[in-house]
N, C-alpha and C positions, 0 to 999 in steps of 0.2 A: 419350264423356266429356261428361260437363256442366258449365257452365259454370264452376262453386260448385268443382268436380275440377280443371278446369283453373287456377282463380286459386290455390288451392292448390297446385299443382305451380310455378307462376312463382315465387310467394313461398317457397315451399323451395330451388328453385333459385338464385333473387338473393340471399339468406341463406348458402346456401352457398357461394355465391363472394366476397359479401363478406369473410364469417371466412377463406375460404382468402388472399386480399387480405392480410389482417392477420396471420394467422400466415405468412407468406413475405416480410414486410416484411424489404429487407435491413438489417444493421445493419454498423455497421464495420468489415471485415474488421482479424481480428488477428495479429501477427506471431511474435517466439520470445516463448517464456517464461522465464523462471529464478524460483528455487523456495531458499526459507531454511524451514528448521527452529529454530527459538525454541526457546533451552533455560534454563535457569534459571542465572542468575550471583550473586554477591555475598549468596547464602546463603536468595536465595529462594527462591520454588516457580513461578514464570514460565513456562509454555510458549506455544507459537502458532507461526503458520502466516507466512510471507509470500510472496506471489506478485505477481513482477512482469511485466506483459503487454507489451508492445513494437506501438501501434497504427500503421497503415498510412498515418491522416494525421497522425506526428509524436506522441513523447511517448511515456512511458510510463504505464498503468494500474495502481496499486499497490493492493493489499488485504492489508491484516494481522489474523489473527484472535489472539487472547490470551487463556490461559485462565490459572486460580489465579494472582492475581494481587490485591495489592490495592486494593478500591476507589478511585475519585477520578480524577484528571488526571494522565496521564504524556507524559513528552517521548518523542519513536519520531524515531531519525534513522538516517542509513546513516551507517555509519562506513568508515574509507580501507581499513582492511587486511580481508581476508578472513580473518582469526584470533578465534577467539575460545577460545583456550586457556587463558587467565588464568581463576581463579577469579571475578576481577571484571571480568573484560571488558576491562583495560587492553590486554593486546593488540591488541584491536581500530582504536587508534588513534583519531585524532582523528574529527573529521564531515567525511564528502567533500566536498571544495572545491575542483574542477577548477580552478574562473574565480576564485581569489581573491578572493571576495566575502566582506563581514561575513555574519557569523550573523543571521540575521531568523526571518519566519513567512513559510509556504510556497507563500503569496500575494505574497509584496513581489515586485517586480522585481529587485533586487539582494539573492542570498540565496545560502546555500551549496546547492549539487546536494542533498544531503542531510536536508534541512531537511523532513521531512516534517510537521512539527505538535504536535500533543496527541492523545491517541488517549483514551477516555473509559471509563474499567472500571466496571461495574454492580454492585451489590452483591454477586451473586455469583460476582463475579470476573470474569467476559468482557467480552472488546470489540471492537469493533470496527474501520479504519479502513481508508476508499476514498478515495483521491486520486491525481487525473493531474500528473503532472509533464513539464511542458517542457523541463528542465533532463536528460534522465535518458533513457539509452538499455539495451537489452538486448544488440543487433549489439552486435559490439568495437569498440573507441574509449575516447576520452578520458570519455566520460562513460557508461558503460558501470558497471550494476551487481554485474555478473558480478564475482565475485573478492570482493566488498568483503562487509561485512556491517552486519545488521541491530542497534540496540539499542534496546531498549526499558527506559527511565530511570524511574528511585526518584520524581521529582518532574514537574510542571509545566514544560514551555518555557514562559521569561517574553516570548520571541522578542528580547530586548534587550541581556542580558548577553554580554559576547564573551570568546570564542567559542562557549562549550556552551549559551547559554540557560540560565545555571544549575538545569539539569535532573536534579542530583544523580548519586548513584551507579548502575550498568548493573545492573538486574537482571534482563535476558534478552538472548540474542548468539543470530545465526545466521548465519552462512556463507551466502550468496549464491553458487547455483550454478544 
């Protein structure tokens, strides 16, 4: 082999273990999940996805996907009961609030377990929202999502009105299981 062969076999080879480097980086290992279906309440067309992750160092991983839905800013909270058999989501109950805390935004320190945000619908209809929560476990326990369910609100959380964040009426519910 000559030289010109050999510097090229080094440089393919430190190339390749680089990217094997990078692609086997580990990342957070994850724990249970539980899983809502978003269905349409109080006579909309609402559906989506939520899944909640349970990570290893603490907290849970939330992603909610929404589709036909309309545009702008909605409030997305967990609510106490696992029902969502009302037409308008009233069964479902209030917003989970293990620690008796006021209603806030899902940054404050003192906020209800449930208090996930605004989640932000695109023109045409979908959206998105990822956020971890401290407050919020998947194991059984007091702050445990299992059981409860998901809603996704007519209006904006103002994160200030108490207790709903005047976030209007439910129009999408899912069972958290």
């Amino acid at each position: 082999m000559n030289r010109k062969t050999i510097t090229a076999l080094v440089f393919s080879a430190a190339a390749a273990l680089a990217l094997s480097g990078c692609a086997s980086s580990p990342k957070a290992p994850e724990g249970p999940q539980a899983r809502a279906t978003i269905e349409a309440r109080s006579d909309s067309t609402v559906t989506g996805t939520a899944t909640f992750t349970e990570l290893s160092t603490g907290g849970v991983k939330v992603h909610v996907h929404i589709e036909k839905a309309p545009p702008g800013t909605h409030g997305l909270h967990i609510h106490e009961k696992g029902d969502c058999s009302d037409p308008k989501a009233a069964s479902a109950g209030g917003h989970f609030n293990p620690g008796g805390m006021p209603h806030s935004g899902p940054m404050d320190m003192k906020r209800h377990a449930g208090d996930l945000g605004n989640i932000e619908i695109k023109a045409d209809g979908t959206g998105d929202l990822d956020i971890t929560s401290d407050l919020l476990t998947v194991k059984a326990g007091p702050n445990s999502v299992v059981g409860r369910s998901v809603v996704f609100h007519e209006k904006a959380d103002d994160f200030k009105t108490q207790p709903t964040g005047n976030a209007g009426g439910r129009f999408g519910c899912g069972v958290i299981q």
